[in-house]
Each structure stands twice: as structure tokens, then as C-alpha cells.
C-alpha positions in Angstrom: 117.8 -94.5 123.1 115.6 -91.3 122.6 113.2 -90.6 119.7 112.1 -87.2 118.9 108.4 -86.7 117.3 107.2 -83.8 115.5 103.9 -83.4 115.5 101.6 -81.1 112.6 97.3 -80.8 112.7 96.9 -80.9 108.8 98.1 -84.1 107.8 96.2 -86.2 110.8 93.1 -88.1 109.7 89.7 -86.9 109.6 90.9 -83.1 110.3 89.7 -81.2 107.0 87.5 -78.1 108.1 89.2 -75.0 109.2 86.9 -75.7 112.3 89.9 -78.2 113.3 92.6 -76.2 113.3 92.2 -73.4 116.6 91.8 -73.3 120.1 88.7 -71.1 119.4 87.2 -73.6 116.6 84.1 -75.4 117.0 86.2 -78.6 115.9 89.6 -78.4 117.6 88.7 -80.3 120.5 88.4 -83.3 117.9 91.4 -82.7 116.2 93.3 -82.6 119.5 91.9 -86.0 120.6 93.0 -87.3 117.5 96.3 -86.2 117.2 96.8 -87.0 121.0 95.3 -90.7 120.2 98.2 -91.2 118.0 101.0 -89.7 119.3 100.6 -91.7 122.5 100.1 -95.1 120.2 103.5 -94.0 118.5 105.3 -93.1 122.0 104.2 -96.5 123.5 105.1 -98.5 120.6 108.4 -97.0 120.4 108.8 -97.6 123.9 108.1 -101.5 123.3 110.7 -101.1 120.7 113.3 -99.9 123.4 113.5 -96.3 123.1 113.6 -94.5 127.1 112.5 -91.7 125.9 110.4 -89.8 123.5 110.7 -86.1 123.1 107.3 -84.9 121.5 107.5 -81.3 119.8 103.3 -79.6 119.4 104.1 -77.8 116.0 100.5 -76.7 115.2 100.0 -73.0 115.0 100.6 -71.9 118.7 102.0 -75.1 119.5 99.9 -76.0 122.4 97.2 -78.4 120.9 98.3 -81.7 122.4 96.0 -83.4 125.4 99.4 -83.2 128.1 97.3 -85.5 130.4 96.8 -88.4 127.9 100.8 -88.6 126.9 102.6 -91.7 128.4 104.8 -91.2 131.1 107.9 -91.9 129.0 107.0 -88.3 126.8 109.0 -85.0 127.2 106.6 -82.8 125.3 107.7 -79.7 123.8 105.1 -76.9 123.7 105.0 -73.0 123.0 105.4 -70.7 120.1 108.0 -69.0 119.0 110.9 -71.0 119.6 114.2 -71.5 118.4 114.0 -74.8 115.3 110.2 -74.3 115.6 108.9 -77.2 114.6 112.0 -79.3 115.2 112.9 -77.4 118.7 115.3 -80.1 120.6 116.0 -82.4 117.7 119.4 -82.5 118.1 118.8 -85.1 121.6 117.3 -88.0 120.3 118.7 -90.8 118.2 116.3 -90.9 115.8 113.1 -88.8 114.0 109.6 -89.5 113.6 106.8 -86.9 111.7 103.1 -87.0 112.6 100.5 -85.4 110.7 102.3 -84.1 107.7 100.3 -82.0 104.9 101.7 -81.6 101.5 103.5 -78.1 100.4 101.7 -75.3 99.3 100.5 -75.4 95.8 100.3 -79.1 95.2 97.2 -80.5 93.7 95.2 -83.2 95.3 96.0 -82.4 99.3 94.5 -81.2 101.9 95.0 -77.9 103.8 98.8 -78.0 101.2 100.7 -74.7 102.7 104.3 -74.0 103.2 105.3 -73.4 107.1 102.5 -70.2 106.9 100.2 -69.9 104.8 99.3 -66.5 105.2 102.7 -65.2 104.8 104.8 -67.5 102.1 104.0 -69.0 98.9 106.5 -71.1 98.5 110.3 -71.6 99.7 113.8 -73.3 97.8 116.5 -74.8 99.7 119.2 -74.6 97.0 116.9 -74.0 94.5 114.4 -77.5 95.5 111.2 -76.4 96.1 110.5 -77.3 100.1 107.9 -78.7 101.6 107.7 -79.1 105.8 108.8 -81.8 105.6 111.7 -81.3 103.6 112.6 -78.4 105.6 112.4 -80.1 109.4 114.2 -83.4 107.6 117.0 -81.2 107.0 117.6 -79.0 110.0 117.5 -83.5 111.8 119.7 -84.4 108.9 122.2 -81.6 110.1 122.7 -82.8 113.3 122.8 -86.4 112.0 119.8 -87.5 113.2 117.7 -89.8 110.5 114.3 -89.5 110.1 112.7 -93.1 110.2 109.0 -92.4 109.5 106.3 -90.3 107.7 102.8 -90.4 108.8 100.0 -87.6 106.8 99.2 -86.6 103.4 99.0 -88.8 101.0 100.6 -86.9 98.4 103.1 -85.5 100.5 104.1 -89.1 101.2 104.0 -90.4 97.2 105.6 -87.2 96.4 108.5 -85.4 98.6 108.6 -88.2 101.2 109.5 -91.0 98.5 112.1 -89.3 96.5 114.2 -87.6 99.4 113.7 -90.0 102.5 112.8 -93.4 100.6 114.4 -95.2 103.8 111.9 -93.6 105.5 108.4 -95.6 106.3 105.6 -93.8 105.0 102.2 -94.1 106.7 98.9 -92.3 104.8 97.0 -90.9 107.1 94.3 -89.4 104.7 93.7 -89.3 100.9 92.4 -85.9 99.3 89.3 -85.4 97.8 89.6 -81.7 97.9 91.9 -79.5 100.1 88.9 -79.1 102.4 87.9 -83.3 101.9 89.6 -86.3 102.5 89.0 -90.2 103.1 90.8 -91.5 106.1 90.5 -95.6 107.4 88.7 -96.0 110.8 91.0 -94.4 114.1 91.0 -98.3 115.1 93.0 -99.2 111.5 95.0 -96.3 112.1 96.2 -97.0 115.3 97.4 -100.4 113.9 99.4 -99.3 111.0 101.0 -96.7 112.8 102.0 -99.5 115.5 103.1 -101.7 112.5 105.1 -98.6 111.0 107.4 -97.9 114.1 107.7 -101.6 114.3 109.3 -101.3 111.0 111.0 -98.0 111.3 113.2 -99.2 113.9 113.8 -102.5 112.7 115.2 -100.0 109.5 116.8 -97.8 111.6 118.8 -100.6 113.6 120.2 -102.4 110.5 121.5 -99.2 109.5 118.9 -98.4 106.4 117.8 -95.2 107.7 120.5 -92.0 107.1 120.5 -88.2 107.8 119.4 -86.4 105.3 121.7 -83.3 104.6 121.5 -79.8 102.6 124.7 -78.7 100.8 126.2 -75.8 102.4 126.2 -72.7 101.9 123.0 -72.9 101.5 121.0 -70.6 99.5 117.4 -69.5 101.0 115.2 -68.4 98.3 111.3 -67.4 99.6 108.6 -66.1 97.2 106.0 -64.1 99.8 102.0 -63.5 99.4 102.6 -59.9 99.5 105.2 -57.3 98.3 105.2 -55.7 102.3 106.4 -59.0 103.4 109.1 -59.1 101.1 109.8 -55.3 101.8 110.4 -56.1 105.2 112.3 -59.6 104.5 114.7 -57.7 102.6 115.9 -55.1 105.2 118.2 -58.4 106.1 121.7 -57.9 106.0 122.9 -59.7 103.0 119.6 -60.5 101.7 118.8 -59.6 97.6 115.5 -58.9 96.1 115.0 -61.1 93.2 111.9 -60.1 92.3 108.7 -57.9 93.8 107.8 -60.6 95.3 111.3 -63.4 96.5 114.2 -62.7 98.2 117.2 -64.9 98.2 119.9 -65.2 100.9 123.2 -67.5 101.2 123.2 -69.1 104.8 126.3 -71.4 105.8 124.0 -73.8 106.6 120.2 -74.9 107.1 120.2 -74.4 110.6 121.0 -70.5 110.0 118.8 -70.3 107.2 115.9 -72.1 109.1 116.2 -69.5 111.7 116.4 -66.4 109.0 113.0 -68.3 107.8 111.3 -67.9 110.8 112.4 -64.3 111.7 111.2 -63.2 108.3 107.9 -65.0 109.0 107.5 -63.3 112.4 108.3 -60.3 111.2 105.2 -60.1 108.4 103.3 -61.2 111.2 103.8 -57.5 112.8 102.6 -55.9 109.7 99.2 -56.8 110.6 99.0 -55.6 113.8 
């Protein structure tokens, strides 16, 4: 068997400065041990657990902030940015899905570094007309290829809140609990390590007895994104079959999640240029 792991920065533990989150940050050579830490405790337990082989996807902001030297032997790690899925590039291989380090979606109260996908460029984003988080988004694009996603490990609040009432098969594992979105509690890297190891134990004991299921977006499927800036949505809605639906949204009807994934991360790129 093969499990796939997605891997985020902003829903690890301990990572709540700004200072964590780049190559050229004073902190991001802590965040990277971290996140590294864990998603070599997950591979390895998932190994004991009979799964060959892990595919790992980086999915942080340029996408290369895993340690490739401390990943088990077993761990096909995906790396780069942009790619085709983004933060779900390959997903379609494994068996079954695993998310690491997980923040909440932009505008939700009580989490830390909550954004939707980019920050900089959308506010928020509706997958016929639910309001999507990461999460919800990357659980859809594996649900469309019938892969089920088995466990949750970041936010808090993105665990009580989207995590809970889409996936509740899924096992949820928090990671951190906001103070602030720049402050959070997190248990000791040692506890961590051990609940994580306990989760996966669980996951796949879930996933085996058949509790685990894809979880899949109605098609067509109707993309509606509200932007941070009217030029973004200018340029968004130079699309082909795209509609302005306000100064600030445009909507378009995909035949599925995959496409409209893909239209998602164009339009994103594409504001991107603007500030060149």
C-alpha cells in the first residue's frame, strides 16, 4: 500500500512568528526541523502499519522547506512550486491521505496564521457555495480520485471546525491551540510525537475496516473566489466563461474540482504577476 502526506508550515506546533515561515527568516530553520521531526515520525509509523510507501508533498510557500536528508528511506518527497494539484501534486497514487500542519481558513477567529491557499491574493473561496478552507479544498481534489483522507494534524480550530463536520471519519490530531493568530500553546515535541504515532495507529486501523470514505464535491462545480484587491479580480475575470459578481468575486462553473482547482491556482499566479 502507499500513503500520500501533505504537508503545510502554519498549522505545525510551536511555528507562530512570521520569522517561521521563509527560507530567508531568522526562524525557518526551526520550523523546518519541526515539521521534518514529524513527518518522518508519521512515515515510519505508517510504515510499521504496512504501507511500502509514503509519498510526501512540501506544500509551504515554495515548497522546498522539508530537511530531504532526515526523511526515511521508504519517502518519495514531492518538492517545487508551481505544480500541477499544488498542494496535493501526485495524490491520485496512494491508497490513502494524510494532512500535516493544517491552519484554519482565512477569517476564522481563534487560529493562528488562518488564510485561504494565499493570503496575499484571496480572501476567501466557495466550492458550491461552502466556504473552503485548505483543507476542504485538497480533501476534495483526494476525494475525486477516491482516495480517503484518514487524518488531520494542525489547528485546533480548523480541526473542531471544518475537519469535524466534513471528514468526521477522519482522526483529528491538535497540534497547537490559538491564543492569538501570532500565539499559540502547543504540548512538548516528545508528546507530539506520541500522539501523532497513536493517530496513524488509529487511522489505519479506521481506514482498513472500511470507516474512512472519499470525500467528493458535486459536479459541475461552481468556483466562486472573493479577491484582496479589485486588479486581481480584473485579471481573474479575463477567464473564458468566468462572471464578475461583484467588484471584488468572480464565479465560474467547472465540471469538476480538479478543473476548478487548477483555474484556482492560475488565477492566483496570475495576481502574483501584477506585482512584479
Amino acid at each position: 500500500m502507499k500513503a500520500y502526506v501533505s504537508v503545510d508550515l502554519e498549522g505545525m506546533p510551536h511555528i507562530v512568528s512570521r520569522d517561521h515561515l521563509a527560507p530567508s527568516r531568522p526562524l525557518f530553520d526551526e520550523a523546518r526541523r519541526i515539521a521534518t521531526a514529524l513527518v518522518a515520525v508519521a512515515a515510519e509509523e505508517l510504515k510499521a502499519q504496512g504501507f511500502e510507501e509514503v509519498i510526501v508533498a512540501d506544500s509551504h510557500g515554495a515548497m522546498v522547506n522539508l530537511d530531504v536528508e532526515e526523511l526515511p528511506e521508504h519517502v518519495e518527497l514531492v518538492r517545487g512550486f508551481p505544480r500541477p494539484l499544488s498542494m496535493v501534486a501526485g495524490v491520485e497514487e496512494a491508497d490513502a491521505v494524510l494532512f500535516l500542519g493544517y491552519h484554519a481558513k482565512f477569517g476564522t477567529q481563534g487560529a493562528v496564521f488562518d488564510h485561504t491557499y494565499s493570503g496575499r491574493v484571496l480572501r476567501s473561496v466557495y466550492v458550491n457555495g461552502v466556504e473552503a478552507s485548505e483543507f476542504l479544498l485538497n480533501a476534495y481534489v483526494a476525494g475525486h480520485y477516491s482516495k480517503p483522507l484518514i487524518l488531520v494534524a494542525g489547528d485546533e480550530a480548523l480541526l473542531e471546525g471544518d475537519v469535524a463536520h466534513h471528514t468526521p471519519w477522519a482522526v483529528r490530531i491538535p497540534l497547537k491551540r490559538s491564543l492569538s493568530r501570532y500565539s499559540a500553546v502547543s504540548p512538548s515535541m516528545r508528546r507530539i510525537k506520541a500522539l501523532l504515532r497513536e493517530g496513524v495507529v488509529e487511522a489505519v486501523k479506521r481506514f482498513r475496516a472500511g470507516e474512512a470514505r472519499p470525500l467528493r464535491a458535486s459536479e459541475p462545480v461552481t468556483l466562486r473566489v472573493v479577491f484582496q484587491s479589485t486588479a486581481y479580480a480584473d485579471v481573474a475575470s479575463l477567464t473564458p466563461g468566468a462572471k464578475r459578481t461583484s467588484a471584488l468575486e468572480v464565479e465560474y462553473v467547472a465540471r469538476n474540482i480538479v478543473e476548478a482547482y487548477r483555474l484556482l491556482e492560475l488565477w492566483v499566479l496570475a495576481a502574483y504577476s501584477l506585482e512584479r
